[in-house]
C-alpha positions, 0 to 999 in steps of 0.5 A: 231878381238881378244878383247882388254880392256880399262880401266873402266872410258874411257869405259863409257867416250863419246869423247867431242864434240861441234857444229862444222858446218859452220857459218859466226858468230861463238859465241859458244865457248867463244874464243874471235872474234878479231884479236890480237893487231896490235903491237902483230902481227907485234911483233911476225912476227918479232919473227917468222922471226929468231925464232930457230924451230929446238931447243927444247922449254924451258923444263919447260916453265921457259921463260913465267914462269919468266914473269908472276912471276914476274908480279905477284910477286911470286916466278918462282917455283909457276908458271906453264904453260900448253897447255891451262889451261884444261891440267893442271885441267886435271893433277891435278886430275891425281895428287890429284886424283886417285882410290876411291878418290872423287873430288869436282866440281861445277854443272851446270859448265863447263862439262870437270871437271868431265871428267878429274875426270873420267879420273883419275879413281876419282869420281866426287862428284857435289856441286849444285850452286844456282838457280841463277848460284852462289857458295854458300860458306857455301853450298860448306864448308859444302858439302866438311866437309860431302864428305872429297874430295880430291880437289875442283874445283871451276869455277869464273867467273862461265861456261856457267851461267857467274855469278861473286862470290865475293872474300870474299865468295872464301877466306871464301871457301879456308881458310875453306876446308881441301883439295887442291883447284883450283880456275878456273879463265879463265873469270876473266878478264872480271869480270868488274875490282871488289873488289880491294885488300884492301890496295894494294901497288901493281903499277895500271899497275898490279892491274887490274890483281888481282882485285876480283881474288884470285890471291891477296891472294896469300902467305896467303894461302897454299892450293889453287892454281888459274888456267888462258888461254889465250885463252879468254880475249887474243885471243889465243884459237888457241895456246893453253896456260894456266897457274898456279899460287899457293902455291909452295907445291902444284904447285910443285906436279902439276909440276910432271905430266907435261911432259919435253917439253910439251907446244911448243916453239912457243906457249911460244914465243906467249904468252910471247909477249902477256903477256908482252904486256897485256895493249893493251887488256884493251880497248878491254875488256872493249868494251866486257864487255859493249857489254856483258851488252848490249846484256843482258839488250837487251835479258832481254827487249825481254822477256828472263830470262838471268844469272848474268854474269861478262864474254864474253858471256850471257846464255840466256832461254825462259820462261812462256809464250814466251817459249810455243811460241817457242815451238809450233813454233818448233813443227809445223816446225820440230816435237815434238821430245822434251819437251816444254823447250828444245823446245824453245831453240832449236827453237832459236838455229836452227834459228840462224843456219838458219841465219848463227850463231852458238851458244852454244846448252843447251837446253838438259841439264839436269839443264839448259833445254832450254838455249843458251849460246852466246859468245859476238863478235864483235859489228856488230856481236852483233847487228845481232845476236840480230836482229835476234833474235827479228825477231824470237821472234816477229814471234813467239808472231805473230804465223808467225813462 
């Protein structure tokens, strides 16, 4: 076979990979374990009944674009759709990125940033959270001053620690840093509905949507651009939808590296319905959000250190005295292969695999040692995967496991 070359940072890249066995509570990778709306289902049905399979979709998404301009209030031009919001971080590092250029993500957050930096031949420059999993904003004006990256990323809610950070520390961030920034909100619907603009005329139907987001500051500013799915408070991870919405400058450049035609016709069709119909969520938001908060305040109770979070899922670890349980419970069942954190943690996730759940596995990271990220799903799936995981933690304080 002759030798073939690939370019330096795919070379050293590894393919992303999560869990993937089979599980009768899937809980590990954020997507949202209802159906959608009734209404939705009948609506798009009656959609796919006449739907033109055999025409081009719109060639820039103008369709959904148009919808949520208008919800928002911006012009169509500041609006961009992608197959899911990650193929739009991953195009804007290809924008404002590039050869010897740096660009700035958060750490611990969601791994695929520094990914789509890798990808765009960029160096991914780490900005440390706090040890509670929050941005510190004169921590990360100060890193950007020292490093001159040449975009920010920035995750609110925050992925896999959950943590909310307020809208003034963003806006403190956004007015004081000289690159393009991305404010990644893909949770924040979830964010219990805080921080109301100050004198907001905007109608209460739509308030919801800005509420704590800087998607209320757009307008004021000219270099920051915020990025949303649907793939989580709606439902529809299958499908593949996100969108931008910034400063025409910048969303126009972003507009460049998206090819004609690139989110399919359906998607849009889907996603169109769904956001014209976004207020049969709020209840179902709102169940999350209170299940989210049981499930934290249950798992603290447990004896587990839990993250602030303002999203659909708990990022949960073992500490002191509970975790040398779990340890030597896992060392006696499957070896010492691991350090005692990492050892708690992966005992809890076999455990659960055992019992037909899936969660998120942390427990080899470097950051986060020893901690499970757990989506929040329906209430009778909550109520088991808490079940079990007392059972696992009375078993172990026993020395039974």
């Amino acid at each position: 076979m002759s030798e073939f070359s690939v370019r330096k940072s795919i070379e050293a890249m590894e393919e992303y990979s999560v869990e993937s066995v089979a599980a009768d509570i899937i809980v590990n990778a954020n997507e949202s374990n209802y159906s959608v709306p009734e209404e939705i289902a009948q609506s798009v049905a009656a959609r796919t009944a006449r739907f033109p399979f055999n025409r081009y979709p719109p060639i820039k998404s103008e369709n959904l674009c148009e919808v949520i301009a208008k919800e928002l209030d911006v012009d169509a031009d500041c609006v961009k759709i992608g197959n899911g919001s990650s193929e739009l971080l991953e195009k804007a590092c290809y924008v404002f990125g590039g050869s010897g250029k740096k660009i700035a993500v958060p750490c611990p957050s969601f791994s695929m940033y520094g990914e789509y930096a890798d990808l765009s031949d960029s160096i991914a420059v780490r900005y440390p959270l706090t040890s509670e999993g929050f941005v510190d904003a004169d921590a990360v004006i100060a890193f950007c001053a020292k490093e001159q990256p040449s975009l920010l990323i920035v995750c609110n809610p925050n992925n896999p620690t959950g943590n909310y950070n307020s809208l003034a520390a963003m806006e403190k961030i956004i007015a004081n840093v000289d690159c393009p920034v991305i404010m990644d909100e893909a949770y924040m619907e979830f964010a219990d509905g805080k921080e109301l603009p100050p004198n907001d005329m905007r109608p209460l139907n739509k308030i919801w949507l800005v509420a704590g987001s800087t998607l209320s500051l757009l307008g004021k500013y000219s270099n920051f651009m915020v990025f949303r799915t649907f793939s989580k408070a709606y439902g529809l991870a299958g499908m593949r939808c996100g969108y931008a919405v910034g400063a025409l400058g910048l969303v126009r450049q972003l507009g460049k590296a998206l090819l004609p035609y690139h989110v399919n016709a359906y998607t849009l069709m889907v996603a169109k319905t769904i956001y014209e119909n976004k207020e049969l969520y709020k209840e179902r938001i709102k169940t999350i959000r209170a299940e989210r908060d049981k499930m934290a305040f249950y798992m603290q109770k447990l004896g587990f250190r839990v993250w602030p979070t303002a999203t659909n899922f708990v990022m949960l670890r073992a500490e002191g005295e509970l975790a040398e349980q779990l340890a030597k419970a896992y060392y006696a069942k499957y070896g010492k292969d691991l350090p005692e954190q990492a050892a708690s943690g992966k005992m809890i996730f076999k455990y659960y695999l055992e019992n037909s759940i899936l969660v998120r596995d942390f427990t080899s990271h470097p950051v986060l040692t020893g901690a499970l990220r757990i989506t929040v799903g329906l209430p009778e799936e909550n109520k088991q995967i808490l079940a079990k995981l007392t059972e696992l933690v009375v078993a172990v304080q026993g020395g039974k496991a």
